[in-house]
N, C-alpha and C positions, 0 to 999 in steps of 0.2 A: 504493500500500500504506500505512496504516497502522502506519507505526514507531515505537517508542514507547522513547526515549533510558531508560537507566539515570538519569541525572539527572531526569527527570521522571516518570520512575517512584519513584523515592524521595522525590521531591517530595510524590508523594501518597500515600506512606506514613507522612508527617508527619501529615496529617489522619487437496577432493575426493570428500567425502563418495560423491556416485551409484556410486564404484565399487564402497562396502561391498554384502555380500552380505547380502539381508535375512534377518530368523529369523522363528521362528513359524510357518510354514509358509505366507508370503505368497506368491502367484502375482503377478505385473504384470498391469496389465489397465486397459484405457481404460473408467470407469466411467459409468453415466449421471448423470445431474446431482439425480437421485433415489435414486441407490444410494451408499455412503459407509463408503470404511473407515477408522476413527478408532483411535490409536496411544495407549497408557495405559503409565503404567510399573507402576502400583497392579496387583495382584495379584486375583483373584474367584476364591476359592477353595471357594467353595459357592452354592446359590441356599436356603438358609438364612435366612429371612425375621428372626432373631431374632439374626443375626451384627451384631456394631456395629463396624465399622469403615466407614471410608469410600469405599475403591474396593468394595468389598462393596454397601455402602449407597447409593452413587448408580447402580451398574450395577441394582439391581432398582428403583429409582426409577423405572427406564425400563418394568418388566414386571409392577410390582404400581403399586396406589395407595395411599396413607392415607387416613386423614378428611378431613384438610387438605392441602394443597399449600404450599408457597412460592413466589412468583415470583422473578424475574431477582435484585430487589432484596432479597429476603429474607419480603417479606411474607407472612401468613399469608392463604390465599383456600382458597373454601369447595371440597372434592373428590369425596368418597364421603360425605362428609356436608354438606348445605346449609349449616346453623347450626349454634349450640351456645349453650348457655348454663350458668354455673353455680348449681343451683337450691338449694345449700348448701352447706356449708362442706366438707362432704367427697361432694357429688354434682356430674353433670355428667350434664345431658342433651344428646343429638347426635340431630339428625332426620337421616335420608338420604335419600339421591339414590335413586329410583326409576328402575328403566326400565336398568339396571345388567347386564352381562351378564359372568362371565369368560369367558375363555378357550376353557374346554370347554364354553361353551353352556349352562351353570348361570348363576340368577338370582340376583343381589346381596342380601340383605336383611341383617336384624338378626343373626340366626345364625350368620351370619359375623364377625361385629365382636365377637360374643360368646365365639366358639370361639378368635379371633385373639387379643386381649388378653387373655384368661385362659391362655392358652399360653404369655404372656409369663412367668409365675412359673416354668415347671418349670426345672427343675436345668440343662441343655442349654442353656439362654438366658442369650446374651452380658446382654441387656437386663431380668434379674430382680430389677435394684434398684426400677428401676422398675414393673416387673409385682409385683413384692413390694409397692406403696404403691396398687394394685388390690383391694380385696376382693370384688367381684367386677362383674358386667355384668348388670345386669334389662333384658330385653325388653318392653319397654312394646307395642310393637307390630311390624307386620313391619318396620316403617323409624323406629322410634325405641328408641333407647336409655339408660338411664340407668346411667352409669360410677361405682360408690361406691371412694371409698378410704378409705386409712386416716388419718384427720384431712384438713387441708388438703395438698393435691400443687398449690402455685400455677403450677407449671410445666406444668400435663399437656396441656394448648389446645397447647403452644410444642412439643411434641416428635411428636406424630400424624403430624406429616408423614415422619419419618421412622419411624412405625410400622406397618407394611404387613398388608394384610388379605387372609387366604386363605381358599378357598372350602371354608366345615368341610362339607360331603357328601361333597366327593372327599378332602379330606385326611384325615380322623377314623380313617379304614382306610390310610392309608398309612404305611409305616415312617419313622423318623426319616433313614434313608440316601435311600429314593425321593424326598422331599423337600426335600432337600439339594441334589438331581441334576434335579430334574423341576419348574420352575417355571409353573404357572398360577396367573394376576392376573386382573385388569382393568385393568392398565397401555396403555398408548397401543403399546406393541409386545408380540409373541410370542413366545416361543423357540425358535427352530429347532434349536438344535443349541449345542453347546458343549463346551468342555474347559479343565478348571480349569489356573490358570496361563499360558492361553496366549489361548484367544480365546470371544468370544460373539457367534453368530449371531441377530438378529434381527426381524420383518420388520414393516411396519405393522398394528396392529391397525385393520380398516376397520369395525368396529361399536365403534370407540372414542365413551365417552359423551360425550368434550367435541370429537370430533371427530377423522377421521383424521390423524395427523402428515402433515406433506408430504416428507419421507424417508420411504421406501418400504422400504427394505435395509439395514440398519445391522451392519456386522463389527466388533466393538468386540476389537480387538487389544493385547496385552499383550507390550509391549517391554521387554524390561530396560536393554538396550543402548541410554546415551545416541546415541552418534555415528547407529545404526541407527532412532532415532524420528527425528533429521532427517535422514537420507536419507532416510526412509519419503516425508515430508511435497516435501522438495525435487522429486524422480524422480516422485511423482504417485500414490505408490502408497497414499497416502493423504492423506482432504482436511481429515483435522480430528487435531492432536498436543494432546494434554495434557501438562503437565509438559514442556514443549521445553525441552532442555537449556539454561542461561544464556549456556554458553561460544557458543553459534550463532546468539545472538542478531543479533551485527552484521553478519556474513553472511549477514542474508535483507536489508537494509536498501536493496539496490536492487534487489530480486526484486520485481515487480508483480501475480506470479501469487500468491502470500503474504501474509496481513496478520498479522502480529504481535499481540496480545491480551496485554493486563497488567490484573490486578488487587490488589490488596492484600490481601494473607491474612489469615484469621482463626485456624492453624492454630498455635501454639505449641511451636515443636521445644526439646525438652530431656532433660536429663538428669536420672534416676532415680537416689540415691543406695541402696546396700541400708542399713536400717535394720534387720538381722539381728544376733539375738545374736552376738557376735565381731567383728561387721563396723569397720574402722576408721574408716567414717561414721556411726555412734552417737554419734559424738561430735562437736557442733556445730561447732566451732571445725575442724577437717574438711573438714566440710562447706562453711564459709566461706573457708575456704583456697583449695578447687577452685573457687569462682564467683571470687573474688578471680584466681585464675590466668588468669580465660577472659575475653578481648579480642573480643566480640560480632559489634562493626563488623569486624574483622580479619578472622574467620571469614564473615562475610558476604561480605566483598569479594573473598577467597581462593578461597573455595569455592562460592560463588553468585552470582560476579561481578556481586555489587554489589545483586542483587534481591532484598531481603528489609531486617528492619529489628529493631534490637534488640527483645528482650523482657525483661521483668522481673515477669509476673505471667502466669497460662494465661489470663484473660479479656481479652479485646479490649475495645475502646471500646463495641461494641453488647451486649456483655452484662453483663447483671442481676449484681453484684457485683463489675463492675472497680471499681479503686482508683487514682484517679488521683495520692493520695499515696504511692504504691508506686512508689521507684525501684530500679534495678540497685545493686548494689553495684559499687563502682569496682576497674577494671581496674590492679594495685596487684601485682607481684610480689616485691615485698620485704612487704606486710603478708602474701599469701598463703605465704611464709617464714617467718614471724614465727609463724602461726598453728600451723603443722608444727611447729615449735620446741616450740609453747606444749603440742601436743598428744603429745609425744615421738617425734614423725617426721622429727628434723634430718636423720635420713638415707633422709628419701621410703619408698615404698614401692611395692612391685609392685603392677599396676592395668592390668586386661582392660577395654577400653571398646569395648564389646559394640554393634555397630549391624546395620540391615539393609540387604541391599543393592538393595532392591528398591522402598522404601517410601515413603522422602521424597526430595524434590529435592538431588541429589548429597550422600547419604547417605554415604556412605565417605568421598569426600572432607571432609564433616563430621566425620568423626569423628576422620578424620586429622590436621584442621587442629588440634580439640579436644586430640588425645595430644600434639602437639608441642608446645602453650602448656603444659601440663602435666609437661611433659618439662623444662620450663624453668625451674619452682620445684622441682627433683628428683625429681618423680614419674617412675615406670619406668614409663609410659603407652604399653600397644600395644594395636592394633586387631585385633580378631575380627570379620568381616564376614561376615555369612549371609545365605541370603533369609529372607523374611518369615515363610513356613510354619514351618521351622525354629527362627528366632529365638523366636516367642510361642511355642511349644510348650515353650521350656525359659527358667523364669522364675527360676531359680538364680545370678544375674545381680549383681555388686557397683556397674556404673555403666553404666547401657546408655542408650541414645538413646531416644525415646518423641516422637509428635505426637498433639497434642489441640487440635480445638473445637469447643464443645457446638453439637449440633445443634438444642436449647433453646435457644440464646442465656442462659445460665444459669448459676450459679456453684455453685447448692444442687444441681441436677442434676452437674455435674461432679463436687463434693467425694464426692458420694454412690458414683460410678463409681470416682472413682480415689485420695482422698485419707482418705476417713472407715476406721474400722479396718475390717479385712475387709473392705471393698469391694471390689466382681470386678476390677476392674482395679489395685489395690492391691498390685502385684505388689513392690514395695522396702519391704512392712510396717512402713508409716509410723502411727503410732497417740501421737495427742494428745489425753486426754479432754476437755481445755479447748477445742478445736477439734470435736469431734463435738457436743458440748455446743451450741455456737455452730452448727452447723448443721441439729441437728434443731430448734431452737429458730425457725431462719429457715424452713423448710422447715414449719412450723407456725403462721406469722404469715398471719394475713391482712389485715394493714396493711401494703401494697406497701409503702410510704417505709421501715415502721420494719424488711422483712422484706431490703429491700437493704441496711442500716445495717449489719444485721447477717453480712449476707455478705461486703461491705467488710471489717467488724471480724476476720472469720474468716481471710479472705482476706490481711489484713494480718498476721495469727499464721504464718498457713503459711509464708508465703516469710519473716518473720522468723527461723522456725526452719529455714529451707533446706530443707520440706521435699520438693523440688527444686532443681535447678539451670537456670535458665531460659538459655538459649541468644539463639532470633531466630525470630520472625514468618513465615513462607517468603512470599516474593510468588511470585505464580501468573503462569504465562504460557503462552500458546495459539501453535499457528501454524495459520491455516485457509484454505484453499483462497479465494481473491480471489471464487471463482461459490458458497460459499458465507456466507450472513448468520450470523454467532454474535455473541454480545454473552455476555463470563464471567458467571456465577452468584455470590453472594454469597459463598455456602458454596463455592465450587471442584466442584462436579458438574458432569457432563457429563448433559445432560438432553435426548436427542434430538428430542424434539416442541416444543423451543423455535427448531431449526434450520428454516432457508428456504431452499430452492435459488435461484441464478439470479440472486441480488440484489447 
């Protein structure tokens, strides 16, 4: 097996169980070496091709395509569209893939890619900042297209892979509910069946255009229950865990049937201050108090024993406006005293830290760790723990948990989601003109060197004004069946046409 130490897993960060009862509605079952049930804790709670989250987004990954693909390593390679080029500063032509078939026996062409991204503006779409920088799709012909926006979008190549295309003849008559519930792609599998929250059935697409996957079956299962995704995995009742609990790590470490799987995250867990009239985080110094309170590595080690790695900004090393001058502010609870003092809080104050329990890697116990260092400069810090569905439905929220990383590898696409005013994701109504300023301005450049300068520069404003509280990095870890070959994905997708049996 494949074990892979905490210490050498943070290395490269630098650069009884079988007797639980399974949930979900698993049966036990000796499966073929082509059939595969795989254990998620991430939630799919729609087949919603315009939902942006990530267990959302990599589960239809598996059942629609985009223009582009990513492989293992991130890269961008050609998918529904062969090439691409851009023929001006605010156009982009995409030739496509001929010979394209979805699902229901309908033929791929231009009409689709034009009905899909123009879909991305309406109101209903998680993703209408960016369908908002569409003006619209000319059909050149059946399989080229020319994408106009509004000025330069230098990110638009970087995010297709995550923009999936559905077949406007059957959809254009369909409700926005049937479509939510009834997913036809031209993805490498089909969908046989499903039920949100808990699981998705489904099976090889064998008129796939880059070729049949070699999983035949695919049960893609949703556990919330750490101890219960590794027993899933242990007992055999499934051969591939996402999200393996950290505490189980070291008992799989002479299991042979098991390989263990670590990668380094790109995903940035943190804390959203409310920046709402009244709110007691309006006020900077506040806001520097509570990063000032939080001990990064302490919550890492407590709560994710030991798999994950400080953060101090939402972009990673591979995207377009990290800031490698951007550090943490230091772990200091007598300045974060000082700060309370400064801001008439000598005597703390009451404080809901709002998490899900379903979403990130030992999420509650996150958040747990976070109330008690809080507790410790006098904040009356307790935990509210919900699932996911529940938690984003009510965004009324004064310091809640949140994870992010751009599926653009991209900082002007992130600011635009979650930090710029009004942005859909903008849920702690953070609003700095000097900062939007700075990112419509980058987001306009089409001098890559000076168009990063400037997202650095913006980049550098935000977290100077806390407008977040950065947390830690999550590292990723897999357990998978020893007969089957996985190798983790850049972005943490589970992508089943990249799995091989037997190997």
């Amino acid at each position: 097996m494949a074990h892979v130490s905490r210490r050498s897993f943070l290395k490269g960060l630098g650069a009884s169980a079988g007797a639980l009862t399974l949930s979900g509605g698993f049966v036990h079952k000796v499966l073929a070496q082509t059939s595969i049930t795989a254990v998620t804790k991430g939630t799919v709670d729609t087949m919603e091709v315009t939902r942006n989250n990530d267990p959302n987004t990599q589960l239809l990954a598996n059942l629609y395509d985009g223009l582009l693909r990513r492989d293992i390593q991130g890269n961008l390679q050609p998918a529904l569209a062969t090439s691409f080029e851009q023929t001006a500063t605010d156009k982009w032509r995409f030739n496509l893939r001929q010979g394209v078939t979805f699902h229901n026996g309908n033929d791929f062409n231009a009409a689709d890619v034009k009905f899909s991204l123009e879909r991305l503006k309406e109101d209903f779409s998680e993703r209408n900042f960016f369908g908002g920088m569409i003006t619209g799709v000319d059909i050149v012909d059946d399989f080229t297209v020319d994408v106009n926006t509004d000025g330069s979008v230098p990110f638009l190549a970087s995010i297709m892979h995550a923009i999936f295309i559905l077949d406007a003849e059957s959809s254009e008559g369909r409700s926005l509910e049937d479509l939510a519930q009834n997913a036809i792609g031209t993805g490498a599998y089909r969908l046989v069946d499903w039920a949100p929250a808990d699981f998705v059935q489904m099976e090889a697409n064998a008129d796939y255009w880059a070729g049949a996957p070699a999983i035949q079956s695919v049960r893609h299962q949703q556990i919330n229950d750490d101890s219960t995704r590794f027993a899933a995995v242990v007992a055999g009742d499934a051969q591939l865990v996402q999200t393996l609990p950290t505490q189980f790590v070291d008992r799989l470490s002479g299991n042979s049937d098991i390989n263990v799987q670590t990668r380094a995250g790109r995903q940035l867990i943190f804390f959203s201050p409310s920046f709402a009239e009244g709110s007691v985080f309006a006020d900077l110094a506040v806001r520097q108090a509570v990063y000032h309170a939080l001990d990064a590595q302490l919550v890492i080690d407590s709560a994710l024993d030991g798999f994950g790695a400080p953060g101090a900004q939402i972009p990673d090393p591979a995207t377009v406006g990290y800031n490698a001058n951007i550090q943490r502010l230091e772990f200091n609870q007598d300045r974060a005293r000082q700060l309370l003092n400064q801001a008439g809080l000598s005597e703390g104050f009451d404080l809901v830290v709002d998490v899900t329990n379903d979403q990130f890697v030992n999420d509650v116990g996150v958040g747990q760790a976070v109330a008690q260092q809080l507790q410790q400069v006098g904040i009356n810090a307790q935990v509210q723990a919900r699932p996911s569905a529940a938690f984003f439905d009510d965004f009324e929220k004064a310091f809640f948990i949140v994870g992010w990383s751009d599926d653009a590898f991209d900082f002007g696409r992130t600011s635009g989601n979650l930090l710029t005013t009004g942005s859909f994701f903008n849920a702690n109504q953070y609003s700095n003109a000097e900062f939007d300023a700075l990112i419509e301005q980058a987001n306009s450049s089409v001098d890559a060197n000076a168009r990063e300068a400037l997202l650095q520069q913006a980049n550098q404003l935000a977290m100077d004004d806390v407008a977040l509280v950065p947390l830690h990095f999550e590292g990723n870890v897999w357990a998978a069946s020893s007969s089957l070959s996985f190798v983790p994905r850049s972005e943490n997708w589970t992508v089943y046409r990249d799995l091989v049996p037997g190997l």
